[in-house]
C-alpha positions as CSV (number, residue, x, y, z in Angstrom):
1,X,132.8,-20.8,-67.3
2,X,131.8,-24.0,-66.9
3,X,129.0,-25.2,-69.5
4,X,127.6,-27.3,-66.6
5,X,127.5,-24.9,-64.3
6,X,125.8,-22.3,-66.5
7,X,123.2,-24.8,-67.5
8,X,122.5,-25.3,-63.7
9,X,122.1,-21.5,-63.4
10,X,119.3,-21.3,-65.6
11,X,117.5,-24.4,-64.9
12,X,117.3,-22.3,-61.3
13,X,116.0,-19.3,-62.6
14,X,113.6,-21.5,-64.8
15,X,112.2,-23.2,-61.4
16,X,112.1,-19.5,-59.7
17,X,110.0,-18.2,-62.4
18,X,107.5,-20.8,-62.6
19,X,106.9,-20.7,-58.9
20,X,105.8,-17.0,-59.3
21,X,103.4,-17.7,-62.1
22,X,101.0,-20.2,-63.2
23,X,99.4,-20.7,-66.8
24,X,96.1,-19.2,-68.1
25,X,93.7,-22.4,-68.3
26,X,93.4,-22.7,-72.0
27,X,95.5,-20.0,-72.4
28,X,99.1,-20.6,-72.0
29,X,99.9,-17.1,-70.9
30,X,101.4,-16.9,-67.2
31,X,99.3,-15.2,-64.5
32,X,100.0,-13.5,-61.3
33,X,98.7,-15.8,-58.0
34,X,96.2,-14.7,-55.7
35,X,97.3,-13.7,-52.6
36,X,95.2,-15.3,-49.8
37,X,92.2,-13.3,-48.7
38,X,92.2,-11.7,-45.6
39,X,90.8,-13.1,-42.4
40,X,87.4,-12.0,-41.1
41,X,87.5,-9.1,-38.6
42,X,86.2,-10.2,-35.2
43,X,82.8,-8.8,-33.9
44,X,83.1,-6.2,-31.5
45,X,82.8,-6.8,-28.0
46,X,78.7,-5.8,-26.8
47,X,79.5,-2.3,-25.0
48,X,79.5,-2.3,-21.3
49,X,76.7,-0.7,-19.6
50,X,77.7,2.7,-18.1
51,X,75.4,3.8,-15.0
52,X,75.5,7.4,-13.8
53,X,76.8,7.6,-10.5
54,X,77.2,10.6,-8.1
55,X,79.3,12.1,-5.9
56,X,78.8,12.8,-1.9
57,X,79.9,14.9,1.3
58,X,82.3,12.7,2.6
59,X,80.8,12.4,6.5
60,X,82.5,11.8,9.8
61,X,82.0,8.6,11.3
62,X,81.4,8.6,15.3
63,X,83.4,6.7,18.0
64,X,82.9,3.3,18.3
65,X,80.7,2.1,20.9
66,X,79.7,-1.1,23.1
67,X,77.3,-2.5,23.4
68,X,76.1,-4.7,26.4
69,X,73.7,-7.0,27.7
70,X,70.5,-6.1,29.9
71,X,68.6,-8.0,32.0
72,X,64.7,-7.7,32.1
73,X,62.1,-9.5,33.8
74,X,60.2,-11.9,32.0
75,X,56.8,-12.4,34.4
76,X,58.1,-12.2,38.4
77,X,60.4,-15.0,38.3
78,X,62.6,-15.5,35.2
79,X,64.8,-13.1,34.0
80,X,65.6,-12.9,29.9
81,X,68.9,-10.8,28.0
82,X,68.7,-8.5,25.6
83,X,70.7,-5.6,23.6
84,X,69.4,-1.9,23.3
85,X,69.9,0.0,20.4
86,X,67.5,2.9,21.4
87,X,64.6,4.6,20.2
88,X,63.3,3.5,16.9
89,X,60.3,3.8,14.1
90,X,57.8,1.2,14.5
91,X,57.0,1.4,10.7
92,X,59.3,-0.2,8.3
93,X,61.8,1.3,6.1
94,X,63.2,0.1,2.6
95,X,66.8,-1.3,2.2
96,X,68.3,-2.0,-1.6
97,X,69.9,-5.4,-2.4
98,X,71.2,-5.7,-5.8
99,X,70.9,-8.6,-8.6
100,X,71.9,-8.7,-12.0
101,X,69.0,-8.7,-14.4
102,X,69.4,-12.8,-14.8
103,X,68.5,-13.1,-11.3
104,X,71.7,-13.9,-9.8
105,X,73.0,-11.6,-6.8
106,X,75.6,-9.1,-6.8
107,X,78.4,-10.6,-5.1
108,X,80.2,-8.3,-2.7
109,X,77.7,-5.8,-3.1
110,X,76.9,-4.2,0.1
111,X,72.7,-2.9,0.3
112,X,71.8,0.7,0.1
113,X,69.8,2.8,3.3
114,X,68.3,5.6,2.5
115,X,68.1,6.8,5.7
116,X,70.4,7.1,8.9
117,X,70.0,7.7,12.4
118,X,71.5,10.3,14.5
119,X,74.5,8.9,16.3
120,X,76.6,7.5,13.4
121,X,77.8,10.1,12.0
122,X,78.8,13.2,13.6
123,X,77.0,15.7,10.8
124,X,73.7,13.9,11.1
125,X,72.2,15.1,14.5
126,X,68.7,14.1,14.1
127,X,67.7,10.8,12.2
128,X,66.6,11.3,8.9
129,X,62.7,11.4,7.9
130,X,61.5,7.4,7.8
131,X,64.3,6.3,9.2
132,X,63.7,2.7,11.0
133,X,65.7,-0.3,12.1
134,X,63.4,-2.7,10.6
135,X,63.9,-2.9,6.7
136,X,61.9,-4.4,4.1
137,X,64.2,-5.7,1.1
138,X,63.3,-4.2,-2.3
139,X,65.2,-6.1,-5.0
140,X,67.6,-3.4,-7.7
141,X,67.9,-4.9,-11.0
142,X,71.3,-4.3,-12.7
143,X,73.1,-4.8,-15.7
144,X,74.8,-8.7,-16.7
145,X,78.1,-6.5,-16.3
146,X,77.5,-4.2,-13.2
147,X,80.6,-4.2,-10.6
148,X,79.6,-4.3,-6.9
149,X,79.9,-1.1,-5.0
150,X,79.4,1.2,-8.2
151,X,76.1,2.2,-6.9
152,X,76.3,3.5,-3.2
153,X,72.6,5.6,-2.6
154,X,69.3,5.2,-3.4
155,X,69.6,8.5,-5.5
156,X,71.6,6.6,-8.2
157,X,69.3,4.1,-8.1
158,X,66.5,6.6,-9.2
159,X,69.1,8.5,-11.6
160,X,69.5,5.7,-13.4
161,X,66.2,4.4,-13.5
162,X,66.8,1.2,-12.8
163,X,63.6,-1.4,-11.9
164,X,63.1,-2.3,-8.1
165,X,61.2,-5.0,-6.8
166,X,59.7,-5.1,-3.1
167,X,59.7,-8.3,-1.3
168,X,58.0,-10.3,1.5
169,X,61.7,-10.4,3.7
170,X,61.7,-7.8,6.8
171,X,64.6,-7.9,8.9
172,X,66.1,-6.4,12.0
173,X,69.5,-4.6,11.2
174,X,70.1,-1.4,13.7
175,X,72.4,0.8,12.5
176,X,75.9,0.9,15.0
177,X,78.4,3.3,14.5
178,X,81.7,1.7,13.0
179,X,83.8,-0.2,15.0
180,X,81.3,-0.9,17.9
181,X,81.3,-4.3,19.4
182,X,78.6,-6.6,20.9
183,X,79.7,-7.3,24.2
184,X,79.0,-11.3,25.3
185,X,78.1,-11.8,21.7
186,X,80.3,-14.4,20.9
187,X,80.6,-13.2,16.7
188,X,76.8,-14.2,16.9
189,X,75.7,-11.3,15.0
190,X,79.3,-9.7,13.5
191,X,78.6,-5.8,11.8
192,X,78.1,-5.8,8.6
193,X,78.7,-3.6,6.1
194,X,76.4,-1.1,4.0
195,X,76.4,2.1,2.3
196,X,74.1,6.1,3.2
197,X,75.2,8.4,0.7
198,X,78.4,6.9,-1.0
199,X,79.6,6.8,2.9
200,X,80.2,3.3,4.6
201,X,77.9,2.3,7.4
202,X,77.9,-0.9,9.8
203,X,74.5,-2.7,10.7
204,X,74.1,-5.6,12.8
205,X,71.7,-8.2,11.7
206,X,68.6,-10.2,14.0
207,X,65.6,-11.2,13.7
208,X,64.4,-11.6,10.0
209,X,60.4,-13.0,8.4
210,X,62.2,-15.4,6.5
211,X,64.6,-18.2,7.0
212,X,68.2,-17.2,5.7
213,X,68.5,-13.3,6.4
214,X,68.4,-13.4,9.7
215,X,69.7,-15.0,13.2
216,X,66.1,-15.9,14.3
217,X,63.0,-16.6,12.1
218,X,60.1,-14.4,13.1
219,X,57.7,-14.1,10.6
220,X,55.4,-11.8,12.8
221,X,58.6,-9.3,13.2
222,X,56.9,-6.8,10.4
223,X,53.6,-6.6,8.2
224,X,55.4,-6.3,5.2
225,X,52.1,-5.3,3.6
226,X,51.5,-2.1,5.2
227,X,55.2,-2.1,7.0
228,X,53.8,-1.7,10.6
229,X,56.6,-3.8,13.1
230,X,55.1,-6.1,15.9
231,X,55.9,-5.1,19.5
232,X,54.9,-5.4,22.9
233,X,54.7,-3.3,26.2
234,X,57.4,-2.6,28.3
235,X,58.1,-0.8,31.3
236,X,61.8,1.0,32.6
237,X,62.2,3.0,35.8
238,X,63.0,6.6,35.2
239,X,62.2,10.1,37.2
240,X,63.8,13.4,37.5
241,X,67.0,11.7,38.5
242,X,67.2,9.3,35.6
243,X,67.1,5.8,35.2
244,X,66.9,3.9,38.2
245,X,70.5,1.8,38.7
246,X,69.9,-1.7,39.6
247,X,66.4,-2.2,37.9
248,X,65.6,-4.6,35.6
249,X,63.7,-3.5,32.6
250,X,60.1,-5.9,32.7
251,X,58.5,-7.5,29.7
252,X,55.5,-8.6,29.7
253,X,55.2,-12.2,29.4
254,X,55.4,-14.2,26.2
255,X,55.7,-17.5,25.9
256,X,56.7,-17.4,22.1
257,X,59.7,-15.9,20.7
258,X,59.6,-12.4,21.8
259,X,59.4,-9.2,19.6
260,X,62.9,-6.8,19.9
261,X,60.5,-4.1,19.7
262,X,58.8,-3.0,22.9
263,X,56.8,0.0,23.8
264,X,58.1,1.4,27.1
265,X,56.0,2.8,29.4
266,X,58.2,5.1,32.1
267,X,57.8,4.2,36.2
268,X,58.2,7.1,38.6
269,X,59.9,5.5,41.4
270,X,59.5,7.0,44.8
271,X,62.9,7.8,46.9
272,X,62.6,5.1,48.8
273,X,62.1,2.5,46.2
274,X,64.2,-0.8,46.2
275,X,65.2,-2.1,43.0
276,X,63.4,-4.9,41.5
277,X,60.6,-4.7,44.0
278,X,58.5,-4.6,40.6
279,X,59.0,-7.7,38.6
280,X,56.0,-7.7,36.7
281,X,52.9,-5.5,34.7
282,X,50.6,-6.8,37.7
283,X,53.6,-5.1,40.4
284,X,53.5,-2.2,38.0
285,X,49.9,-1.9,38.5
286,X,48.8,-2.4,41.8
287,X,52.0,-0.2,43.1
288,X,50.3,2.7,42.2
289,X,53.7,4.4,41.1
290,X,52.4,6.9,38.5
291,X,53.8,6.2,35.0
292,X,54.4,8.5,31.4
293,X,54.4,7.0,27.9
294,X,57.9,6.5,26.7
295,X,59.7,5.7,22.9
296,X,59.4,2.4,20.9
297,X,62.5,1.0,21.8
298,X,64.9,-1.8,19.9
299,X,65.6,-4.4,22.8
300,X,66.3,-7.8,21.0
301,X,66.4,-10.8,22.9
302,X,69.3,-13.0,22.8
């Protein structure tokens, strides 16, 4: 073999060795190199919060229903709309919006009743203890990390503990069941959506205390304090046979924004009463027609 090309070979394997080793400072002797140190582990991620949630009796919703327009009298002469969503509590019930403990609001979050009225679901006969259309928001403090909808009844609220807050806000929201429709409402106030037991209900929304919750500013609407709701006499025509066709409900007369909740007093109309005759309390009264206390009755203006 070439004595060249064997010179070559070992200058190679001298170069190959000497990368592998490096001398001993003051030594001379040939040391293994370091390999690098490895990198830092990453911190772990902070655990997510884990909330105990519950499950429910899936209940049957009730037909959709619609809702029109009434006409009442407002004094003898002008005559004022409004929507009747029945019989309600005059005292003010609690209804849960959720915020993340650093204030901000659960976005898509829909708020928690913990009552429901008869009608919406076919199971539920008879509204539930409390149960009102006027709502007084109470503030649920949740976890940084909390997904919307994970909580869906006031019972996981208290499972979990969780710290509440009540607040000066009332607001009219009757319940509806799902799919109803205002009539001549013109997306004015469009349902909403909320949740009774892990089941989905549908609210519309009015009058509110406070700018921003509601369609109309009324800070009278509810004494947030001891939770009794403002309302106002009024008077429907109803005997054995029923309500009397043709008859406009009568206010009494306001000349400030009027409460939605009235207190009806019942007229007995004799046979051969003609409708809207009585336009007025005054009519009421000096007719003579003997009358009976009726409900509290949800009958917002619009």
């Amino acid at each position: 073999m070439n004595e060249k090309f064997l010179f070559a070979i070992g200058l190679l394997l001298m170069v190959s060795i000497a990368g592998c080793t490096q001398p001993s400072q003051g030594s001379g002797e040939a040391v293994p190199v370091k390999a690098p140190a490895p990198a830092p582990t990453p911190p772990a991620a902070p655990a997510q919060s884990v909330l105990k949630t519950q499950s429910f009796a899936e209940l049957t919703p009730t037909p959709a229903m619609d809702f029109p327009k009434f006409n009442a009298w407002k004094g003898a002469s002008a005559v004022i709309k409004y929507y009747n969503f029945g019989p309600t509590s005059d005292q003010a019930a609690p209804v849960y919006y959720f915020f993340h403990e650093n204030g901000l609001p659960v976005e898509g979050q829909y708020p928690v009743f913990g009552e429901v009225e008869a009608g919406i679901f076919e199971e539920v006969t008879e509204s539930d203890a409390g149960y009102s259309d006027f709502r007084i928001i109470h503030r649920v403090f949740v976890p940084n990390d909390y997904k919307a909808n994970a909580l869906k009844s006031v019972s996981e609220i208290k499972a979990n503990a969780l710290r509440t807050e009540k607040t000066r806000v009332a607001i009219n929201m009757p319940m509806v069941p799902s799919g109803s429709t205002l009539l001549e409402d013109n997306g004015q106030h469009p349902l909403q959506e909320g949740w009774y037991k892990g089941n989905e209900v549908e609210y519309a929304v009015f009058e509110a205390t406070e700018a921003g919750y509601g369609t109309v500013v009324m800070p009278e609407l509810v004494n947030v304090d001891s939770g009794k709701v403002w309302k106002l006499p009024g008077w429907a025509f109803m005997n054995e046979q029923g309500m009397l066709k043709g008859q406009y409900t009568i206010f009494e007369k306001w000349d400030g924004l009027y409460p939605p909740l009235w207190k009806i007093t019942f007229v007995m109309w004799p046979d051969d009463y003609v409708p809207n005759t009585l336009k007025s309390k005054a009519d009421v009264e000096a007719s003579g027609y003997p009358t009976k206390p009726g409900p509290n009755v949800n009958c917002p203006v619009v």
